[in-house]
C-alpha positions, -999 to +999 in steps of 0.1 A: +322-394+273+323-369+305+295-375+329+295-355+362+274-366+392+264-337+416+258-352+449+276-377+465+245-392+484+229-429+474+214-413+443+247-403+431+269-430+440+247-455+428+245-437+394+285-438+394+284-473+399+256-484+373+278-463+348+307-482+353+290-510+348+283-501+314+312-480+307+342-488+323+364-460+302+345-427+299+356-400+327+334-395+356+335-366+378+318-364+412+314-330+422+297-325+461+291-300+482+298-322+517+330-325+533+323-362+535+318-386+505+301-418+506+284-419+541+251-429+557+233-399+567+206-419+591+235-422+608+245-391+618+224-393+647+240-427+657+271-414+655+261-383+678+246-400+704+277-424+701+258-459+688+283-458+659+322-449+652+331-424+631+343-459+606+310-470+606+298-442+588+309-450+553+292-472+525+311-463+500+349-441+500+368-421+481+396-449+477+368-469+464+358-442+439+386-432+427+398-475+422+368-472+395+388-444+382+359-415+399+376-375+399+360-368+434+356-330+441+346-326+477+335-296+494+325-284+458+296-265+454+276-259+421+257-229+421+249-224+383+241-253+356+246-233+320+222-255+297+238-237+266+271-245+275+271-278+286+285-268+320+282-262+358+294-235+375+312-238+411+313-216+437+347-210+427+339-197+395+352-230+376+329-239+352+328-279+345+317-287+314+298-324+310+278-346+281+258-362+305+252-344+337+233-357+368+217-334+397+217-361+430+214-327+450+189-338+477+174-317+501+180-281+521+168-278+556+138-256+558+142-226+586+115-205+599+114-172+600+120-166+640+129-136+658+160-137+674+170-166+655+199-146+637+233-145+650+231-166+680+254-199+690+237-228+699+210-231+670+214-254+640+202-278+620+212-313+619+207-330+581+249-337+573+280-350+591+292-317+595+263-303+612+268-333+632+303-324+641+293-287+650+262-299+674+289-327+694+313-301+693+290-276+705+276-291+735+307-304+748+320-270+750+293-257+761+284-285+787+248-284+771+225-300+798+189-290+780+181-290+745+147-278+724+141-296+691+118-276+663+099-303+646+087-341+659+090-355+624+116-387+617+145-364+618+132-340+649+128-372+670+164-394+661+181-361+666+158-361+704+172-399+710+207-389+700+211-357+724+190-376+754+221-406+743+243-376+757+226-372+788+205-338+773+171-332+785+150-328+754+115-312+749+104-317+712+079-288+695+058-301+668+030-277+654+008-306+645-021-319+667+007-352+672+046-361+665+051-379+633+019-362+617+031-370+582+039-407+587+019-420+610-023-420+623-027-406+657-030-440+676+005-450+660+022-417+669+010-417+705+023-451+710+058-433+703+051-402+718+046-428+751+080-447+748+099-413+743+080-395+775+092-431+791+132-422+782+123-386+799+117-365+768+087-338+771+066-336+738+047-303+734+023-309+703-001-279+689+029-250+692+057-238+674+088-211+687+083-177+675+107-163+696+147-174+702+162-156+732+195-146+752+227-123+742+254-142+721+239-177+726+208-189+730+191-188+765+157-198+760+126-204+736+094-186+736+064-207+720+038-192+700+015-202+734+035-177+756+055-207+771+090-199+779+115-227+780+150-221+793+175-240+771+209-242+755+206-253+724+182-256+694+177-277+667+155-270+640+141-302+623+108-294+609+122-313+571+140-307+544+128-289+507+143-301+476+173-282+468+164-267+436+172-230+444+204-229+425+185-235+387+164-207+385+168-195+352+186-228+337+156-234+315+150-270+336+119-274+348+112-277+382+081-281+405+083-292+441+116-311+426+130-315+398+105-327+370+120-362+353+107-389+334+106-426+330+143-425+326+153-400+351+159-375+326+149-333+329+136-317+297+167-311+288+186-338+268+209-359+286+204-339+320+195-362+349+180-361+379+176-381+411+170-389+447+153-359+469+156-339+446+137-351+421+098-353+413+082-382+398+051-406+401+038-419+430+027-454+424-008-455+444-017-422+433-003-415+402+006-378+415+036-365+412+054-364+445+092-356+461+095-394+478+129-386+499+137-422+514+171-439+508+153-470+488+141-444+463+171-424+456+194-458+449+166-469+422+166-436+407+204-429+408+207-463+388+181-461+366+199-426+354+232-439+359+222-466+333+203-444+309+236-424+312+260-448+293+235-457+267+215-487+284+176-482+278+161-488+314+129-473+328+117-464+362+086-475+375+078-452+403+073-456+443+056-453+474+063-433+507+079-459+531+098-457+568+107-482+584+128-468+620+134-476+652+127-447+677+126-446+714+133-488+710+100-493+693+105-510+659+078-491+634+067-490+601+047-475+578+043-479+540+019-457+515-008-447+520-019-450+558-030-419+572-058-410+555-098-404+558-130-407+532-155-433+530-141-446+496-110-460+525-119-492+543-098-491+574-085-525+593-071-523+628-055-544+656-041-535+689-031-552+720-016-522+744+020-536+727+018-537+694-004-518+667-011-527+629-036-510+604-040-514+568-060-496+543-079-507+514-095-485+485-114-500+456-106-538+467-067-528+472-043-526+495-032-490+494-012-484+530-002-499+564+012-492+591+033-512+623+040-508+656+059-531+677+055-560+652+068-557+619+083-590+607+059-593+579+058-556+565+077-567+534+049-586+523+019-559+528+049-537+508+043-564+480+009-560+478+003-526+476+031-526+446+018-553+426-021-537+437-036-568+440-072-575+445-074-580+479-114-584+481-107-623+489-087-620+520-089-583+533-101-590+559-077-614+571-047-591+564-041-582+601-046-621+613-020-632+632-013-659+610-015-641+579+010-648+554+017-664+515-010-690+523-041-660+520-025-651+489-034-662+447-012-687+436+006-671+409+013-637+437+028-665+458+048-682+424+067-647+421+079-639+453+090-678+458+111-673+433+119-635+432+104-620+408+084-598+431+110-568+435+100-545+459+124-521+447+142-521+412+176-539+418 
């Protein structure tokens, strides 16, 4: 048996690994488009801003792969999968063919259309190792003193702590009404937009740069308000879109992501697919969503990894969650939580420190969100999993003392003795 693995992030490797654990013989190739194979990419920003070493990058290595007896093909990309043929195609030409294939692609950085944007230095984006290795380069040459940052999402805002680490001045752009518009309620996201205005960061919210300006390199930024802002770098950070681009035409379906079942599989036969690239159910809503969070993409790669080498395992879906530190302040925020409608009963508590919310629709816990204290996020996680009726203690959820005591009996039997899996081990 030949089974290739495209992508060598947590979706892929842990698919290698799940394999070997069924089938320690059949060849595995691991074809990826990254320089680097096997490292954390939340900590590329860590590792700019100097928090980590370059050798606390890596989870997994390439001496580790190949001692399970892994071809790894770096710096590899596929640009064509042939259906028909049972093969990828490289951007060399090579065509590698496969019985069971898996797409761990992940995401592309999504770019504006901005004038001026093309062919100037100082403007990138910041999703891999190597971009993180162009941007340190970059503004040491350079001696980079001010930076602008396109986007005050997760990724906009650790790549704002990691140049102010550097002694940058950053001012973050976000086109929403608030940073973190996505992830967090307004109350939550101006407790962070707070801390990070402490460390000396400005935050312009309700604008975007339609303009990029200066001769070879970038100079300065024109916002869609008429704001000019001298700086001499940019980084664009608004997210990332599945990368799906390169199937056109392969007779796989694809929506947002790439369309997979209960066993990670396309509707093709023995194609897989996983991670941020791939589209499946979304446990409170039962729509079909892209969930790109590290948790998600090691179920998934293992659940295909499995159903790979011929074990029968089936994925049950997930929820949005982030849990990050930014600006010093410990936050997270699982599900559901930033939404409106009277069919949503809304529970908050606040103290000028710390923040907490949870919402409940139809008796259950549906989403939450914490700021500042989040020592017992793990359980509120468990809850809106197992969507249990909550109509006995709801409104004790945010009770300083609330723990497995407000909870049924039998809820508190299975996490006592683990059977409550948040995530599919």
């Amino acid at each position: 048996m030949r089974y290739v693995i495209v992508g060598s992030g947590p979706a892929g490797l842990s698919a290698i690994e799940a394999i070997r654990e069924v089938d320690g013989e059949g060849e595995v190739i691991l074809i990826t488009a990254e320089k680097f194979v096997g490292y954390s990419k939340p900590l590329i920003t860590y590792l700019l801003g100097g928090k980590v070493t370059k050798e606390n990058m890596y989870y997994r290595t390439e001496e580790r792969l190949r001692e399970i007896n892994v071809e790894v093909r770096s710096a590899t990309k596929v640009e064509k999968v042939l259906v028909d043929e049972r093969a990828v195609v490289t951007h060399t030409g090579e065509k590698v063919v496969f019985d069971k294939l898996l797409l761990a692609v992940g995401g592309r950085p999504f770019v504006p259309k901005i004038e001026g944007l093309d062919q100037k230095e100082g403007i990138f984006t910041f999703t891999t190792w190597e971009d993180e290795e162009r941007i340190e380069e970059y503004v040491k040459r350079r001696g980079i003193t001010k930076a602008v940052v396109l986007g005050g999402g997760l990724i906009g805002l650790k790549t704002a702590e990691a140049l102010m680490d550097l002694g940058v001045k950053v001012t973050i752009v976000e086109v929403a009404d608030r940073i973190l518009p996505v992830t967090f309620d307004k109350k939550a996201s101006e407790m962070i937009e707070r801390a990070l205005e402490t460390l000396g960061c400005e935050v312009i919210t309700n604008d975007t740069v339609v303009e990029v300006r200066g001769r070879k390199a970038i100079s300065s930024v024109v916002l869609k308000s008429g704001k000019e802002i001298p700086t001499g770098l940019l980084v664009i950070a608004i997210g990332v879109r599945p990368n799906v681009e390169f199937l056109k035409g392969s007779g796989i379906e694809v929506n947002r992501g790439i369309l997979v079942n209960e066993r990670m599989e396309t509707n093709v036969e023995g194609i897989y697919a996983a991670g941020d690239c791939a589209e499946f159910y979304d446990l409170v809503d039962g729509q079909r969503k892209v969930i790109a969070i590290w948790p998600v993409a090691v179920a998934q790669g293992r659940v295909a990894g499995y159903n790979m080498a011929g074990r029968n395992v089936r994925y049950p879906g997930s929820i949005p969650m982030n849990s990050v530190e930014i600006a010093g302040v410990p936050t997270v925020s699982v599900g559901h939580s930033n939404v409106e409608g009277e069919e949503y009963e809304i529970f908050t508590y606040e103290d000028g420190r710390t923040y907490k919310k949870v919402v409940i629709k139809d008796n259950k816990l549906v989403g939450a969100i914490f700021v500042n204290d989040i020592d017992r996020a793990g359980i509120y996680t468990g809850l809106i999993l197992q969507k249990l009726d909550a109509s006995s203690f709801k409104e004790k959820l945010l009770a300083e003392d609330f723990g497995l005591v407000y909870l049924p009996r039998e809820f508190r039997k299975k996490m006592l003795e683990g059977e409550m899996r948040i995530w599919l081990e």
